[in-house]
BAMAR-731730 format. One record per atom (N, C-alpha, C): x, y, z; atom name; residue in one letter; residue number from 1. Coordinates in steps of 0.05 Angstrom, whole numbers, padded with zeros to 5 digits. Layout:
+--------+--------+--------+------+------+-----+
!      X !      Y !      Z ! atom ! type ! seq !
+--------+--------+--------+------+------+-----+
!      X !      Y !      Z !   CA !    a ! NUM !
...
+--------+--------+--------+------+------+-----+
end
This chain:
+--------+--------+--------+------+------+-----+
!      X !      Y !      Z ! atom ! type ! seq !
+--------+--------+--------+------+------+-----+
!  01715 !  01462 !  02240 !    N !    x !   1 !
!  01706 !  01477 !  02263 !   CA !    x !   1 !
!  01694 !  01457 !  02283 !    C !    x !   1 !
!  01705 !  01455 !  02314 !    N !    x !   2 !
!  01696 !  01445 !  02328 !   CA !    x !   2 !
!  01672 !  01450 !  02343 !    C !    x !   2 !
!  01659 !  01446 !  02358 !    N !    x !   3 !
!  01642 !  01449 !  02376 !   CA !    x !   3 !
!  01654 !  01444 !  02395 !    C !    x !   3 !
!  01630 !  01466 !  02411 !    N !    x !   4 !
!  01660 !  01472 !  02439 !   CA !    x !   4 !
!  01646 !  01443 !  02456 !    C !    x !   4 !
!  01617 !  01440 !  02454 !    N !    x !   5 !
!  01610 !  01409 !  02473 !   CA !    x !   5 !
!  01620 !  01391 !  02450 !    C !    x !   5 !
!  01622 !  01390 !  02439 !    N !    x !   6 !
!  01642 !  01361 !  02434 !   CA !    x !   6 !
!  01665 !  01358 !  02435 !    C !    x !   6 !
!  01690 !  01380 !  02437 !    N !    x !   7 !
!  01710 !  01392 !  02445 !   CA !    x !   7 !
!  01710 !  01373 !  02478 !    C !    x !   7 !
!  01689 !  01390 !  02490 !    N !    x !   8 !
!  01698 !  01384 !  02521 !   CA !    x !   8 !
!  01681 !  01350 !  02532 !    C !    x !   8 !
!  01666 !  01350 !  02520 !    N !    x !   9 !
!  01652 !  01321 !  02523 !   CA !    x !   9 !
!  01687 !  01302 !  02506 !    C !    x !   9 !
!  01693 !  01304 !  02489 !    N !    x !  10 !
!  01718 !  01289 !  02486 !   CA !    x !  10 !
!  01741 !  01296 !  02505 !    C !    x !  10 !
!  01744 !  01319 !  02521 !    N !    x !  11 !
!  01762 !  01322 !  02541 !   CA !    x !  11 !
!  01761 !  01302 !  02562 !    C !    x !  11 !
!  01731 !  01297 !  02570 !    N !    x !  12 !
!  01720 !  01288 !  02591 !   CA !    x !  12 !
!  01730 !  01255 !  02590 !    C !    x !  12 !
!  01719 !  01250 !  02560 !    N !    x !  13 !
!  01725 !  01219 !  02558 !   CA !    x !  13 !
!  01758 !  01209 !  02557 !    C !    x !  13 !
!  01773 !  01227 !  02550 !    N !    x !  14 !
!  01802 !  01219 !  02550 !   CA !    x !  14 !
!  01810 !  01226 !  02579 !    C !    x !  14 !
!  01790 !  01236 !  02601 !    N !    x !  15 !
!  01811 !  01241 !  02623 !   CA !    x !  15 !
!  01801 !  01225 !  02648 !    C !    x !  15 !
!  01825 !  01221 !  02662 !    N !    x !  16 !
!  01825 !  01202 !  02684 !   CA !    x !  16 !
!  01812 !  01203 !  02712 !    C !    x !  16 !
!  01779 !  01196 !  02713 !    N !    x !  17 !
!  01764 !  01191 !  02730 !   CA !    x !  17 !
!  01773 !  01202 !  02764 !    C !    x !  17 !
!  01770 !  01222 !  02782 !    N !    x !  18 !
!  01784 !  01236 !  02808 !   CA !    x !  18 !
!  01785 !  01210 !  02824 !    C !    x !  18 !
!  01805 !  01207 !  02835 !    N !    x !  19 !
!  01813 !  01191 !  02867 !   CA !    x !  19 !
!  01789 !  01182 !  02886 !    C !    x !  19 !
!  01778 !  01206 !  02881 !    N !    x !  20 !
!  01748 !  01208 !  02911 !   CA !    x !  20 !
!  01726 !  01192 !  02897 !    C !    x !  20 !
!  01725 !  01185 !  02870 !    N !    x !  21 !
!  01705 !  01164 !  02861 !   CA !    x !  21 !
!  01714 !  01137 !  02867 !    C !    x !  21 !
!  01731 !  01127 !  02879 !    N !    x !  22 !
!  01738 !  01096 !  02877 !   CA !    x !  22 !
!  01726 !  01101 !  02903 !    C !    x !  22 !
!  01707 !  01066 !  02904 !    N !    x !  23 !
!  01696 !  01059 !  02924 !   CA !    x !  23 !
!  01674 !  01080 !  02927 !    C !    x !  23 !
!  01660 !  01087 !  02906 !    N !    x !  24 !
!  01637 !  01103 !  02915 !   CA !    x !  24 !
!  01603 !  01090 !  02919 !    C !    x !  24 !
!  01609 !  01065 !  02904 !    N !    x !  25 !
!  01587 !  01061 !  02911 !   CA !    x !  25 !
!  01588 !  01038 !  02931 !    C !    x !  25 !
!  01603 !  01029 !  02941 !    N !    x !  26 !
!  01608 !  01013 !  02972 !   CA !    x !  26 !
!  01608 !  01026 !  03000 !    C !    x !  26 !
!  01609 !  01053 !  02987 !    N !    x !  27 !
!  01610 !  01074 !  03014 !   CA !    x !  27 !
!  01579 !  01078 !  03012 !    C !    x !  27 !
!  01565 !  01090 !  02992 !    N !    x !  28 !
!  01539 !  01101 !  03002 !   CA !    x !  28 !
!  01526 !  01072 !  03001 !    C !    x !  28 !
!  01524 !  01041 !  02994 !    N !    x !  29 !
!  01513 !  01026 !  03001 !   CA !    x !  29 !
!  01521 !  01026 !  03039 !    C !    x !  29 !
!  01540 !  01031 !  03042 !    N !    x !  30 !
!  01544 !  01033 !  03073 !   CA !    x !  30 !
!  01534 !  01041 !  03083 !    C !    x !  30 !
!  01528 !  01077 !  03077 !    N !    x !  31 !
!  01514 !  01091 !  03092 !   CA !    x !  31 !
!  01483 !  01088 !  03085 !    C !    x !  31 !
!  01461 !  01072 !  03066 !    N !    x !  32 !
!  01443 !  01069 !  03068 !   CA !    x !  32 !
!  01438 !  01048 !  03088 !    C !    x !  32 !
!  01448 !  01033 !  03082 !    N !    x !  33 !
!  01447 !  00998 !  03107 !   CA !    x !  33 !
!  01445 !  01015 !  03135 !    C !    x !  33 !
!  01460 !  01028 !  03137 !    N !    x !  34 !
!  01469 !  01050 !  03164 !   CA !    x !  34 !
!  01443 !  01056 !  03183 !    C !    x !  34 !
!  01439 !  01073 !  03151 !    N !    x !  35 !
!  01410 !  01096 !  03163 !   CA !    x !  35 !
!  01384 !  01076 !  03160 !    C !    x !  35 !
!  01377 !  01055 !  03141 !    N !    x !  36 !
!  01357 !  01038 !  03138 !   CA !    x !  36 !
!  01353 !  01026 !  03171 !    C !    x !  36 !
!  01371 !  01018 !  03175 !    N !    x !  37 !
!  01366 !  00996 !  03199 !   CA !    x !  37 !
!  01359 !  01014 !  03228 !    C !    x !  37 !
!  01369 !  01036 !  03217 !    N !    x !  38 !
!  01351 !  01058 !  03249 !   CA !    x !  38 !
!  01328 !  01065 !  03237 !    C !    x !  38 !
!  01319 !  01063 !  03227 !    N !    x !  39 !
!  01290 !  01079 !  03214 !   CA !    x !  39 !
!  01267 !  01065 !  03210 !    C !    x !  39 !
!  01273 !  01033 !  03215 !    N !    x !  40 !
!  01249 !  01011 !  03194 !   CA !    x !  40 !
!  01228 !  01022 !  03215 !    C !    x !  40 !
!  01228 !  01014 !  03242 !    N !    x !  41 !
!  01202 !  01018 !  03259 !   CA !    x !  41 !
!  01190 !  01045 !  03256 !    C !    x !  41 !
!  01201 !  01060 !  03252 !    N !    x !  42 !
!  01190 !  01103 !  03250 !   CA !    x !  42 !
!  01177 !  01098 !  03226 !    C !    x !  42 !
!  01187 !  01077 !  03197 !    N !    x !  43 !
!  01167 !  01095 !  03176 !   CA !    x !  43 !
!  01149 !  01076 !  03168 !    C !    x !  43 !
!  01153 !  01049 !  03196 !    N !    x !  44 !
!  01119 !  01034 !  03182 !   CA !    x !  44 !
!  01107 !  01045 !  03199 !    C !    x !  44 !
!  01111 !  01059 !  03217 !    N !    x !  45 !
!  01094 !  01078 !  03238 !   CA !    x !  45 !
!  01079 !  01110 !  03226 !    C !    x !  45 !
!  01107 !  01118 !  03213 !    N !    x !  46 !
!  01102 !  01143 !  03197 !   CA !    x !  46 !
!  01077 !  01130 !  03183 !    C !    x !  46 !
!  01083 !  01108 !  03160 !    N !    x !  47 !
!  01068 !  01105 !  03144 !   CA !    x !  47 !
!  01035 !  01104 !  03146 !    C !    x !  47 !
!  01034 !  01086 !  03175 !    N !    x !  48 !
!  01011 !  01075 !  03187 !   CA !    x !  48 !
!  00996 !  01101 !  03194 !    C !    x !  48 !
!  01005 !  01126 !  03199 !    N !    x !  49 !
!  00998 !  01142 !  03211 !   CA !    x !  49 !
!  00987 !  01160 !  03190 !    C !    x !  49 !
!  01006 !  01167 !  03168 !    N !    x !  50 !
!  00996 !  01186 !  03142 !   CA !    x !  50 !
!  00977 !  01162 !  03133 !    C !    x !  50 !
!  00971 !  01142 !  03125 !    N !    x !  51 !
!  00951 !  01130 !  03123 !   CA !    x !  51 !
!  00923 !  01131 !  03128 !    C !    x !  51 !
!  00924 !  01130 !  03156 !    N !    x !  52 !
!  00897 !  01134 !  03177 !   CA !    x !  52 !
!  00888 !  01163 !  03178 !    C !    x !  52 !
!  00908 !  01187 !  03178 !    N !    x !  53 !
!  00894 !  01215 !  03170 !   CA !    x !  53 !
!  00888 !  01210 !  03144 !    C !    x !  53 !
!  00903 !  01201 !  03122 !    N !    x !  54 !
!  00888 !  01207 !  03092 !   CA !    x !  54 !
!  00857 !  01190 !  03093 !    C !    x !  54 !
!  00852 !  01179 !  03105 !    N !    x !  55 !
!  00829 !  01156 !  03103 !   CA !    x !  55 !
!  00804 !  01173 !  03114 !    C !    x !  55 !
!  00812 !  01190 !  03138 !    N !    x !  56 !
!  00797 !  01207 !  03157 !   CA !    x !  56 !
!  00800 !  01232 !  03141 !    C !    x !  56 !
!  00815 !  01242 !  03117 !    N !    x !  57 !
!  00809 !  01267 !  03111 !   CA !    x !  57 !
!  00796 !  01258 !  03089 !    C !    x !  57 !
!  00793 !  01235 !  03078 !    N !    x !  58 !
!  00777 !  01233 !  03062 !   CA !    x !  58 !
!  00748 !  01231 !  03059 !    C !    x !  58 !
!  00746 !  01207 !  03090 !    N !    x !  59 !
!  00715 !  01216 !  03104 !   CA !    x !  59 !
!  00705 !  01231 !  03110 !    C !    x !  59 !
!  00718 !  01254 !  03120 !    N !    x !  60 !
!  00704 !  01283 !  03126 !   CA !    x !  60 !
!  00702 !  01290 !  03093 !    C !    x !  60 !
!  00718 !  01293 !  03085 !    N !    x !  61 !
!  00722 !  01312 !  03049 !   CA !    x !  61 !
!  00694 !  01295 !  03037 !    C !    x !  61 !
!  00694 !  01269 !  03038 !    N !    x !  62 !
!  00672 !  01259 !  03021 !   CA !    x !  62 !
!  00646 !  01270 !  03037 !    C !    x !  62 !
!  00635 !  01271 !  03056 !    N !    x !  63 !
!  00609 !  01274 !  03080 !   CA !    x !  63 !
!  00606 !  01300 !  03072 !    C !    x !  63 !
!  00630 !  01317 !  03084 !    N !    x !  64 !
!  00623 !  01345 !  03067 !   CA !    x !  64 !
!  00611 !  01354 !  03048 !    C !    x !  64 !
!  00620 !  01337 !  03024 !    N !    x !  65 !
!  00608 !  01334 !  02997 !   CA !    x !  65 !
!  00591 !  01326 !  02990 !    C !    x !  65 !
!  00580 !  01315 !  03004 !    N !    x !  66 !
!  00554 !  01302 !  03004 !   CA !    x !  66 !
!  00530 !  01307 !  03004 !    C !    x !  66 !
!  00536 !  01325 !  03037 !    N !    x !  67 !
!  00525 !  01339 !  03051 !   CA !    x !  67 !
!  00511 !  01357 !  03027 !    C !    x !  67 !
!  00530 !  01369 !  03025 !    N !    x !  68 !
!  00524 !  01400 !  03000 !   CA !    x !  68 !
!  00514 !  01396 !  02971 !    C !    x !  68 !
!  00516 !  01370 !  02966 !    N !    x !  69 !
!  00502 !  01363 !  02939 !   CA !    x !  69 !
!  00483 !  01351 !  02941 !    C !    x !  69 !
!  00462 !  01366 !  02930 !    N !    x !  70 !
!  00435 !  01354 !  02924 !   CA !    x !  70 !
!  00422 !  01343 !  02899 !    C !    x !  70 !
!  00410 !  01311 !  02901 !    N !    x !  71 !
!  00402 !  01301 !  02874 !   CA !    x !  71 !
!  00380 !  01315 !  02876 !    C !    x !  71 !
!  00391 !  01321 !  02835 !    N !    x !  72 !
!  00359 !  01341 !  02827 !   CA !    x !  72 !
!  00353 !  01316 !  02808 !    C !    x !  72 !
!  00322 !  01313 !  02802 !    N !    x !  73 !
!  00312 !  01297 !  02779 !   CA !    x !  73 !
!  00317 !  01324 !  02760 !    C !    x !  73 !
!  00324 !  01308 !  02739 !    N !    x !  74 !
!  00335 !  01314 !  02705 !   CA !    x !  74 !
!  00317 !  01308 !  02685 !    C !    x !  74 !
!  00291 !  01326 !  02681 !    N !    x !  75 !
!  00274 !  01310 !  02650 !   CA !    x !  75 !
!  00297 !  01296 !  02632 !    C !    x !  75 !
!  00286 !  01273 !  02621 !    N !    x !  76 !
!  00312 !  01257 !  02601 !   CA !    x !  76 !
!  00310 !  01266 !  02572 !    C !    x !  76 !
!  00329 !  01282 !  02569 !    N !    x !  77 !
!  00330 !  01284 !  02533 !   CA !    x !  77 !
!  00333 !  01273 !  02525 !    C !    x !  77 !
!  00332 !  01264 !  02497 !    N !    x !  78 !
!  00344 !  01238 !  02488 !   CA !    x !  78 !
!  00366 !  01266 !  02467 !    C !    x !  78 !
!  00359 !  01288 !  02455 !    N !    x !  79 !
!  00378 !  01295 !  02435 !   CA !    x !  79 !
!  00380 !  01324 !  02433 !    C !    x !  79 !
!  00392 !  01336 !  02461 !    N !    x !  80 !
!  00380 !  01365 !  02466 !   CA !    x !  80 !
!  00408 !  01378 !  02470 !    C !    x !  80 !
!  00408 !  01403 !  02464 !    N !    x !  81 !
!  00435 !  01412 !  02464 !   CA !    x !  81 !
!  00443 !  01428 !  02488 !    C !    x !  81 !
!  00425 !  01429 !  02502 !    N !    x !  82 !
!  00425 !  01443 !  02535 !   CA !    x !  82 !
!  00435 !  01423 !  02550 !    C !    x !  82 !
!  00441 !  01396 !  02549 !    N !    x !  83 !
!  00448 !  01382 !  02574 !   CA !    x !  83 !
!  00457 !  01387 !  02583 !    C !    x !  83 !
!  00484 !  01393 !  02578 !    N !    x !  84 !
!  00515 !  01397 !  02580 !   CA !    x !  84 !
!  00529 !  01376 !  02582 !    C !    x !  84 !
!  00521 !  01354 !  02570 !    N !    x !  85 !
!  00530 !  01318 !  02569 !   CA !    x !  85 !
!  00544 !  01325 !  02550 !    C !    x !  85 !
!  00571 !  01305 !  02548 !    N !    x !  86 !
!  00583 !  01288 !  02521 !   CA !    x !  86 !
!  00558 !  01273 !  02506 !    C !    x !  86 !
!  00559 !  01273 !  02483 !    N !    x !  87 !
!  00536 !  01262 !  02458 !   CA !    x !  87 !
!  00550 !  01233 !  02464 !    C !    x !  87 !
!  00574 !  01222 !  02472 !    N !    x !  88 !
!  00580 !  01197 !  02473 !   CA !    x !  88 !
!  00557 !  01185 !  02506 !    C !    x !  88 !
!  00563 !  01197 !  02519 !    N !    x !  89 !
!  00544 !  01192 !  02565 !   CA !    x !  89 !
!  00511 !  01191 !  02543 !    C !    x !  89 !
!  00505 !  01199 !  02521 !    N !    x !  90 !
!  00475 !  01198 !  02518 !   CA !    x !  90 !
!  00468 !  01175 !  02517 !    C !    x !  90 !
!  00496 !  01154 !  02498 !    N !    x !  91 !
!  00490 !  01129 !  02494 !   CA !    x !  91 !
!  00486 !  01114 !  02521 !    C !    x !  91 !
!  00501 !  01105 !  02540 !    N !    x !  92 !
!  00501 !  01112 !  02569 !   CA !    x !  92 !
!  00478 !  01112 !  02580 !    C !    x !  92 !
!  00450 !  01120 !  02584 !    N !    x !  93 !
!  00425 !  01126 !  02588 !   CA !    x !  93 !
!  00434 !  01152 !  02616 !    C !    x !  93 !
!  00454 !  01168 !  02615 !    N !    x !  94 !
!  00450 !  01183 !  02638 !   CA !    x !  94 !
!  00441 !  01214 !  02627 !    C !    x !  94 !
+--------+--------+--------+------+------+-----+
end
């Protein structure tokens, strides 16, 4: 008893590769060269640009956060089960 994928996976390998694959990868190296050489200046620009907002949404995102968090002093346990620490951060001194 065959299996029908190994049936048609052996169809595949005995049969003769379509017309429209020859020269396929000399054509899309063509059309990348194509489209690369109109685009270099747009995406170190693009790039420069998503750059400078991620940097600025980070400075606001961090200031924000900042803003809203307040250091509380923490009496130091040394072996208390309320911290809410990992027993490994105790070694740590935090």
């Amino acid at each position: 008893m065959t299996d029908p994928f190994d049936r048609d996976l052996a169809r595949l390998a005995h049969s003769t590769p379509p017309a429209t694959l020859d020269a396929l990868e000399r054509r899309v190296a063509a059309a990348i060269d194509a489209g690369a050489s109109d685009t270099v200046g747009l995406s170190v620009r693009g790039l420069a640009l998503a750059g400078g907002a991620a940097l600025m949404l980070g400075i606001v995102g961090g200031g924000v956060v900042a803003g809203r968090s307040e250091a509380r002093a923490r009496p130091v346990e040394v072996a208390a089960l309320d911290t809410g620490l990992a027993p490994s951060t105790l070694l740590l001194g935090r």
